[in-house]
C-alpha positions as CSV (number, residue, x, y, z in Angstrom):
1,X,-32.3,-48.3,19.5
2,X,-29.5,-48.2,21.8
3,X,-26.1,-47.4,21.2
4,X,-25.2,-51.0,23.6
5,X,-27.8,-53.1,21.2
6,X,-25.9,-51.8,18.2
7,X,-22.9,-52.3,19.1
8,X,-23.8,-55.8,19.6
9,X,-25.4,-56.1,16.3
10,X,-22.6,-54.8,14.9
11,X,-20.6,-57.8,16.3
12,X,-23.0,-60.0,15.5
13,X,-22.8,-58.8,11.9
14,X,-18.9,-59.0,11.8
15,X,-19.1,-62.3,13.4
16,X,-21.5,-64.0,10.7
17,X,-19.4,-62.5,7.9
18,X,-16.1,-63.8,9.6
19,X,-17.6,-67.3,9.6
20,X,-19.0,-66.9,6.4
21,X,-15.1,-66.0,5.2
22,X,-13.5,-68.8,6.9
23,X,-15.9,-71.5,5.8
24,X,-14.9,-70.8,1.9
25,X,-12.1,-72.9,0.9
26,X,-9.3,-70.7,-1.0
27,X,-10.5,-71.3,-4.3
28,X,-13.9,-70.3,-4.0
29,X,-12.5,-67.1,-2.0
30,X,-10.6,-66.3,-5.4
31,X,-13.4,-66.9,-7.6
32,X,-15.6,-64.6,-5.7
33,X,-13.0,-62.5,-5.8
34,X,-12.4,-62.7,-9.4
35,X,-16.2,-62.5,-10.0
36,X,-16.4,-59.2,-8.4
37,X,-13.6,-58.0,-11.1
38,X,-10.9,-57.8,-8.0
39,X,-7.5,-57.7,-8.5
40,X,-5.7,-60.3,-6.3
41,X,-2.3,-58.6,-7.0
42,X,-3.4,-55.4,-6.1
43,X,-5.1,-57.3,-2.8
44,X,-2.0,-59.4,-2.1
45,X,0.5,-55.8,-2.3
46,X,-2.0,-53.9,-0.4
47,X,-2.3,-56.1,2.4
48,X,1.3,-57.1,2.2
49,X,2.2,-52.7,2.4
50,X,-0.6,-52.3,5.3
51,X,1.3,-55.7,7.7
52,X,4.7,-54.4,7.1
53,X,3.3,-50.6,8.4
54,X,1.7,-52.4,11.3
55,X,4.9,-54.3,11.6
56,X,7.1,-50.9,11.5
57,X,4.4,-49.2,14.0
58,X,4.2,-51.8,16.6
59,X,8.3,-51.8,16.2
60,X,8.5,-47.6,16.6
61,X,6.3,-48.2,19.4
62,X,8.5,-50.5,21.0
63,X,10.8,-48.4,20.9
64,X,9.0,-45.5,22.2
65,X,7.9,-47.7,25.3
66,X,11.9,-48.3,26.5
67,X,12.3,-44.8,26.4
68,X,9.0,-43.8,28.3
69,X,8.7,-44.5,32.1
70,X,5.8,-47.4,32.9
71,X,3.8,-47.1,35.3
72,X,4.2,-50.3,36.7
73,X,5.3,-53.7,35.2
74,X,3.0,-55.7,37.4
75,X,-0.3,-53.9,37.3
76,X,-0.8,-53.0,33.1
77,X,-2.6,-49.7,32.7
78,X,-6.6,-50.4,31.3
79,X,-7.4,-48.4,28.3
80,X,-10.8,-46.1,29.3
81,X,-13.8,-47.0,27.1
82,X,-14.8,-44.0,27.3
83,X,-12.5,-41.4,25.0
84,X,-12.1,-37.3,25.1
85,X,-12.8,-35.7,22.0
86,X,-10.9,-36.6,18.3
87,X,-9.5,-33.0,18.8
88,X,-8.0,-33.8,22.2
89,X,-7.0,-36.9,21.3
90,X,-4.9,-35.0,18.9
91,X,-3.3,-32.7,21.6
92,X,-2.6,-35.3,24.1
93,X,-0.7,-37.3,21.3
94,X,1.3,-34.2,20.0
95,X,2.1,-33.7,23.7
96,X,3.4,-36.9,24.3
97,X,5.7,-36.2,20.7
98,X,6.7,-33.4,22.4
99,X,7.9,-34.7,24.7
100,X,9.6,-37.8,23.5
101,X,10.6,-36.8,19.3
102,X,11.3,-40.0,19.0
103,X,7.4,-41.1,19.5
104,X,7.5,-39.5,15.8
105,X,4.7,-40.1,13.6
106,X,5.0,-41.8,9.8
107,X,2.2,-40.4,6.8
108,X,0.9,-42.5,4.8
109,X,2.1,-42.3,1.6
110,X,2.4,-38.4,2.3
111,X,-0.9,-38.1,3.7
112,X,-2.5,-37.0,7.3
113,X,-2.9,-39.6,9.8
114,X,-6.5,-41.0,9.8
115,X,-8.9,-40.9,12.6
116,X,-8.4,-44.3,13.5
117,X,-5.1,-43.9,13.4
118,X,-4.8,-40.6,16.4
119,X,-7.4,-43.0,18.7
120,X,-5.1,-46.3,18.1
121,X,-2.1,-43.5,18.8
122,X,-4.4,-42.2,21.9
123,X,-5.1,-46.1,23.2
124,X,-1.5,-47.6,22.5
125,X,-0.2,-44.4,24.7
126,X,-2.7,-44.7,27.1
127,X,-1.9,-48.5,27.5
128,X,2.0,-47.6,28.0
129,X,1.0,-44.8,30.6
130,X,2.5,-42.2,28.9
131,X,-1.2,-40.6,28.2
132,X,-3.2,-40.7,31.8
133,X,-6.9,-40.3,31.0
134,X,-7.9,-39.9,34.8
135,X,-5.4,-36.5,35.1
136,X,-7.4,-34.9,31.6
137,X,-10.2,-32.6,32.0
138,X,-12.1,-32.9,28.7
């Protein structure tokens, strides 16, 4: 199978679900929810935590951005589909805290950044030109 059919019946997949999610009202959402033995506190602090990290990211990135040269304000960099390694992601992202410490890095609750986390690090830099895919040989 190829890796473009999977990918779109992956989406397709997502898709279905996210309908499926939105058609339930709210209280059949929380009886689901209660009938798989969730805990809806636990849900509601979790996602609350995980918003106000995205909020604080997207906030330290802001900052990172004034203090980072664009490129240009009227032509906004494209993020590569295609991505270097996980390990040189890693690099490129240290280099670019390196060079700016105030690009600084949070852990989760004391722990190593995921792998989704370095590639959103690696896109979000490449997007504000600070990372130039093109100029890496990988």
């Amino acid at each position: 199978m190829s890796s473009n059919k999977t990918i779109q019946e992956i989406i397709s997949l997502r898709d279905a679900a996210i309908e499926d999610l939105l058609s339930l009202s709210e209280e059949e959402l929380r009886a689901e929810a209660k009938q798989d033995g969730a805990d809806l506190e636990a849900i509601a602090s979790e996602t609350k935590r995980l918003m106000r990290e995205a909020a604080a990211s997207t906030l330290r990135l802001r900052m990172t951005t004034s203090r980072i040269k664009p490129r240009s304000p009227a032509v906004p960099h494209q993020i590569s589909m295609i991505r270097p390694s996980l390990e040189r992601m890693k690099q490129l992202v240290e280099q670019v805290f390196a060079s700016n410490p105030s690009a600084g890095l949070a852990f989760r609750q004391g722990k190593m950044q995921s792998d989704g986390d370095w590639q959103s690090l690696y896109d979000d830099y490449v997007a504000m030109g600070a990372i130039k895919p093109e100029d890496d040989k990988y």
